[in-house]
N, C-alpha and C positions, 0 to 999 in steps of 0.2 A: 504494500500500500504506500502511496507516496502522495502526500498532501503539501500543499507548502503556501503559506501564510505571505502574501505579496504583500497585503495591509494587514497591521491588528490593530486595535486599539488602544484604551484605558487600561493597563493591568487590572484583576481581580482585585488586589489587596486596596488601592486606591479609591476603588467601588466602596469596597466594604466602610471604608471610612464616613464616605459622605453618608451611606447609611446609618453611621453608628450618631451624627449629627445630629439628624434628622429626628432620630429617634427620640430625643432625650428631648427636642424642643416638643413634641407633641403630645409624649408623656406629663408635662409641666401643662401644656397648653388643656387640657384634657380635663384633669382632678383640678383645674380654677373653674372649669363651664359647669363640672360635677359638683362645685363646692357655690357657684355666686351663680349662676343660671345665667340668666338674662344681661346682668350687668357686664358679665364676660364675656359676654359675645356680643353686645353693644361696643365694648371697648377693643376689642378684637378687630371689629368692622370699621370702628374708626383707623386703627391704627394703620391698617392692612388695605382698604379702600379705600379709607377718608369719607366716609357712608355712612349718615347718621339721622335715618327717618322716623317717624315718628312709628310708624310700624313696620316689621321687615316684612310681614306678610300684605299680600297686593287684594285689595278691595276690587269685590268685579269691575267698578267704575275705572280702579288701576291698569285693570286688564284690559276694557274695552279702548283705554286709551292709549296704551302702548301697541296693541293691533293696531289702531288706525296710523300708525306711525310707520308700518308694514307695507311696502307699496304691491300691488293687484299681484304684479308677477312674481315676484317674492314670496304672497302668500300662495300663491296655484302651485308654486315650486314645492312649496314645504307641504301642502296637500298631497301632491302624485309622490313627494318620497316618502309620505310613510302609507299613502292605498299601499305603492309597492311591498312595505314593511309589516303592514297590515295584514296583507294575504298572506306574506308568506309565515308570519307566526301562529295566525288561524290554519293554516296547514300545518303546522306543528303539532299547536294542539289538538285540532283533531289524529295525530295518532295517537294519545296520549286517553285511552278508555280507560275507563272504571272495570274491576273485574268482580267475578261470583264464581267458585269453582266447588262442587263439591268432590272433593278430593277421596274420602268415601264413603259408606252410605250413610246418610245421615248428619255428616262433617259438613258445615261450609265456611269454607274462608274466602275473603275479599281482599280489594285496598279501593278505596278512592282516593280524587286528587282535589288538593281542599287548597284554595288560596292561602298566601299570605292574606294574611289580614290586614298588617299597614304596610308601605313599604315608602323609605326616602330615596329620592330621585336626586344624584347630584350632577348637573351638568357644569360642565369646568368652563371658564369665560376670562381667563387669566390673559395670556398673550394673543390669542384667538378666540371668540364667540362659538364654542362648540354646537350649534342649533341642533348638528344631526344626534348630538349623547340626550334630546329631549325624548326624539324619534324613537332611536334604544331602549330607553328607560321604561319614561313615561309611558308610550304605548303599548309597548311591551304585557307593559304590568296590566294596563288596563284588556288587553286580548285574555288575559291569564284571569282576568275575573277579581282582582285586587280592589277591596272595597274603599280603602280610604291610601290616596297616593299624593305623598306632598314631593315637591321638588323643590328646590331649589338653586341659585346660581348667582354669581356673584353681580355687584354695577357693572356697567362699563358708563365711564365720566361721569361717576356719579345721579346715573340714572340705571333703571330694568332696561335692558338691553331687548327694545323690544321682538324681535324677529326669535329669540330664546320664549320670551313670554307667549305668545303667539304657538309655538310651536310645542310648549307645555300646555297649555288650553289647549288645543286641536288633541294634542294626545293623550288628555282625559283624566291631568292631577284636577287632582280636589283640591289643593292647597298650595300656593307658591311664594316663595319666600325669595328676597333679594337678600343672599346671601354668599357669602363666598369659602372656601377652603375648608381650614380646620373647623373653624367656629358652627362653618353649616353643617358638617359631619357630625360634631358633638352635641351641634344642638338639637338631629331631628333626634340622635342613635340616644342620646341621655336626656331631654330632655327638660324644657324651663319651667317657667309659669305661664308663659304663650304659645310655646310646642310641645303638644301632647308629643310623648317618644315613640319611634316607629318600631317596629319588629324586625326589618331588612334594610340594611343599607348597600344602595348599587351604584353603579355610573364611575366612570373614570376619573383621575385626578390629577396633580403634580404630587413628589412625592409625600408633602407632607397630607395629601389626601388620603392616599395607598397607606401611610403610616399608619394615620388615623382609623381605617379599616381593621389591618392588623392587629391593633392596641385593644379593639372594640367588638371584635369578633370573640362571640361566645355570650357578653353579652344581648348582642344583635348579632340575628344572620348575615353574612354577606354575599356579594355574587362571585367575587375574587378578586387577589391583590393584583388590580393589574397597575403595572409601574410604567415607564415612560415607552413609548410607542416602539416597538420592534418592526424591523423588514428584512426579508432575505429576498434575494432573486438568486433561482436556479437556472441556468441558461447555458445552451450549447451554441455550434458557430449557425445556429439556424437563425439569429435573431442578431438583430447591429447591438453596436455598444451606445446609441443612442436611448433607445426604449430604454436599456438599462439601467444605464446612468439616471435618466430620468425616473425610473422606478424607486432607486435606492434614494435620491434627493427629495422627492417628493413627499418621503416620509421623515427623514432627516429635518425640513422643516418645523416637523413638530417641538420642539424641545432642543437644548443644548448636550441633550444626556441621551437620545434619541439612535440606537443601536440600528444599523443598515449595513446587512453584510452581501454580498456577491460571490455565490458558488459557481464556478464553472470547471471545466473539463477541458477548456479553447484557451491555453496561454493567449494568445493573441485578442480573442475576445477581453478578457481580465486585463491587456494592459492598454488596448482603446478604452476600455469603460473610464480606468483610471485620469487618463487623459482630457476622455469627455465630461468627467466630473469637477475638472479643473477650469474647463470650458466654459460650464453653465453655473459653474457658482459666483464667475466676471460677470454674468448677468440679471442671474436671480435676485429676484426682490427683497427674497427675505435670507437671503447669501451669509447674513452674520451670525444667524441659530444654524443653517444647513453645515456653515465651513467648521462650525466648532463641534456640533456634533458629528460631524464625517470625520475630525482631526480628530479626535478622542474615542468614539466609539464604531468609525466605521471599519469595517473589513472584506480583505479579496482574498479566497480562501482556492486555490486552483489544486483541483485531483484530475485522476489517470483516469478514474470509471465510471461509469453511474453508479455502479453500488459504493463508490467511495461517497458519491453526493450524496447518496442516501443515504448514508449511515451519519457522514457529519449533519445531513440535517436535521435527520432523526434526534442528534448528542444535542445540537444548539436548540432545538425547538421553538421554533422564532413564533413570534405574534402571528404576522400577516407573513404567506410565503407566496412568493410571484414565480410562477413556474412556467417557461417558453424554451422548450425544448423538442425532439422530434417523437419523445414518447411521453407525453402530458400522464395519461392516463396510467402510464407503468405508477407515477410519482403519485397519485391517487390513491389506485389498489396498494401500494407496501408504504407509504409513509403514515407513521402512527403517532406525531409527538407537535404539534404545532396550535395554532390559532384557530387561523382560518386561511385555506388553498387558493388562491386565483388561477386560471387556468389556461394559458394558452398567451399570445401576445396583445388581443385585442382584448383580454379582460384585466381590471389591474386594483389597486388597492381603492385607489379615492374613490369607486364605485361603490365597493364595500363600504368605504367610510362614508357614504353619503346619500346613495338613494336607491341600490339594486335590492335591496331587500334583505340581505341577512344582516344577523346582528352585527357591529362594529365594537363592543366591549370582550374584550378576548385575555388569555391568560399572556403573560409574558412571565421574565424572567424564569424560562424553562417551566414554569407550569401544565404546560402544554402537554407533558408525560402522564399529568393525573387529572385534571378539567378541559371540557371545552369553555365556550364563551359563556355571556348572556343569553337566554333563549327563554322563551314562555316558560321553560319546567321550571325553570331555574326560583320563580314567581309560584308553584305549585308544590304541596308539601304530599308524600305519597304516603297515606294511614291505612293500616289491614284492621281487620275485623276479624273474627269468631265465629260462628255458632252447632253449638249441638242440638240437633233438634229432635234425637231419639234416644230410647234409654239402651237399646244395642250399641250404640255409638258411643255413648257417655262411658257404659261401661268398657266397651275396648279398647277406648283412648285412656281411660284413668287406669288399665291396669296396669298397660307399657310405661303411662306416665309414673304414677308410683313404683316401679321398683326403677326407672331412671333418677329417678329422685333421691329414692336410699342410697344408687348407684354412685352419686357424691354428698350422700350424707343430708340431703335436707330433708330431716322428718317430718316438719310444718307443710312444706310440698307436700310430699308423701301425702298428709295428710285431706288435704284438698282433693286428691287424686282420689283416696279411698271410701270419702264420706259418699260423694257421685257414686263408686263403685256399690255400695252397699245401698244406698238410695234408690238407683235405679237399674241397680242388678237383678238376676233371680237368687234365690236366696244361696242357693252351691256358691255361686260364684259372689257373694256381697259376704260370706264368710271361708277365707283364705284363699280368693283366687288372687286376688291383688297382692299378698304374699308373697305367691310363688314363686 
């Protein structure tokens, strides 16, 4: 096997540090919202936004007004991208049936799928107005049947960022709150004297949001720590180093910490891409987040086979993976560790991130080995059921049960098993067959 690192990035242990930062502020930030409610996270919003309303939560008249600030094509936009988002999560859930099985005669067991009850919705609004983490969230939750769903998201200049507002109305919170970061995390997951606490907390973040998850998880559910936007492209000499470069920069813009790596098999591909990304970042807009996250966290990772690309992709398990190669679907059927797939040269990540219809909240940081993303289940809790409904059945399940039960000693079990037994046994079997 021969793989060879053209670009790496950040070292691990350097990572680990600004984690260990991070940590400690959130920790502190967290047990003050826990301890003063409201006041800490007024002062928080000042400090952090310079955002100081009279309420954080928006009065329908807040909402009807920040919509009209939403110009026609803007709103039709954010309509057809979540129909798209729409359909495709009610297709979700419709696989997703209640079951009844009597397993034997007289046995039946179940599960249904029972919403969350509350869930907060956070959309991130920091360096960019995330509109599409509403779309994710918010609707998501409300396809999933979520009865009461607050959102959240930070000003921008000191106003609701209306086209964010607009696009959490459309997608059917009950509650919206101008909010930002840590303070909005802690304030829906612990709540004040004006945010009843929610039971789930989802939506992506910076990392003191992802902290704040972590810290907070167990308390309240969450969807996953997803930390700063991941991209790979797998590509052979079938596709220019154009698309590439622009695949790998396109997600680079997200963040300064913003991981975008390049697998190929094509020496020559991997060192136009390199080229091309030196190209377009003289031009790019937002050139000063792409150039510092491509200098620190990007990477060109060049192997001999596909199965070497499969296996490194499989080890890195990146967020979002852009795949344009001559065997698309090989990288479908055997890869098992990622995000979310893009498939071919004319599909690509911003679609995902924006309006083709699946979710856009996905696992990074190697998570990808044990979670997928956001998705309707994610919002659906799955509960089984019981019942015995003969005395044949009562009795043949308590007699296996009771000596399972002695089998590690619990006699109080035991016992539960034997009362049924002798209750609704015939009498041979209600004296010493449970025994046996």
């Amino acid at each position: 096997m021969a793989i060879t690192f053209l670009k790496s990035g950040k070292p691990e242990v350097e990572r680990a540090e600004d984690d260990t930062k991070v940590r400690g502020i959130v920790e502190s930030t967290l047990a003050d919202i826990a301890a003063r409610g409201d006041e800490a996270v007024r002062e928080l919003s000042i400090k952090f936004d310079r955002y100081d309303p009279p309420s954080f939560k928006l009065s329908p008249s807040e909402i009807e007004a920040a919509m009209a600030k939403v110009s026609a094509r803007d709103l039709d936009d954010i309509r057809f991208a979540q129909a798209q988002i729409r359909r495709f999560a009610e297709a979700q859930r419709a696989t997703m049936t209640d079951l009844e099985v009597e397993t034997l005669p007289g046995v039946i067991l179940g599960h249904k799928h029972i919403p969350v009850q509350s869930v907060g919705c956070y959309v991130p609004g920091g360096k960019f107005p995330m509109v599409a983490s509403a779309h994710m969230s918010v609707l998501t939750a409300s396809v999933a049947g979520v009865p009461r769903i607050v959102a959240a998201a930070p000003p921008q200049n000191g106003a609701p960022h209306p086209a964010i507002v607009a696009a959490m109305h459309l997608g059917g919170a009950h509650e919206i709150y101008v909010l930002g970061g840590m303070q909005a995390i802690g304030a829906m997951a612990l709540g004040t004297a004006t945010i009843a606490p929610v039971d789930m907390i989802v939506g992506p973040g910076n990392a003191f949001v992802a902290e704040a998850k972590r810290q907070l998880f167990g308390r309240v559910g969450i969807d996953l720590l997803a930390g700063p936007t991941e991209t790979m492209v797998i590509a052979d000499d079938t596709v220019d180093a154009e698309l590439c470069a622009t695949d790998l920069l396109g997600q680079a813009e997200h963040g300064y910490n913003s991981p975008a790596v390049l697998l190929t098999n094509s020496s020559q591909l991997a060192h136009a891409t390199l080229a091309e990304i030196d190209r377009l970042l003289d031009i790019l807009p937002t050139a000063e987040t792409a150039r510092a996250s491509w200098r620190d966290y990007g990477a060109v990772i060049l192997c001999d086979t596909y199965d070497e690309m499969l296996t490194m992709a499989n080890e890195i398990a990146s967020e979002h993976v852009q795949i344009m190669t001559d065997r698309d679907d090989w990288f479908l059927e055997n890869m098992t560790c990622y995000g979310a797939l893009f498939l071919g040269p004319r599909t690509h990540v911003a679609n995902g991130d924006k309006v083709i219809g699946t979710n856009h909240t996905l696992p990074t940081r190697r998570a990808g080995r044990y979670t997928g993303g956001l998705w309707v289940g994610k919002f659906l809790k799955t509960h089984t059921y019981q019942k015995v409904v003969t005395d044949e059945a009562a009795t043949l399940i308590g007699k296996y049960g009771s000596r399972l039960c002695m089998l590690e000693g619990f006699v109080g079990h035991a016992e539960q098993c034997n009362l049924r037994v002798r209750r609704y046994g015939s009498e041979d079997v209600a004296y010493g067959a449970a025994a046996e």
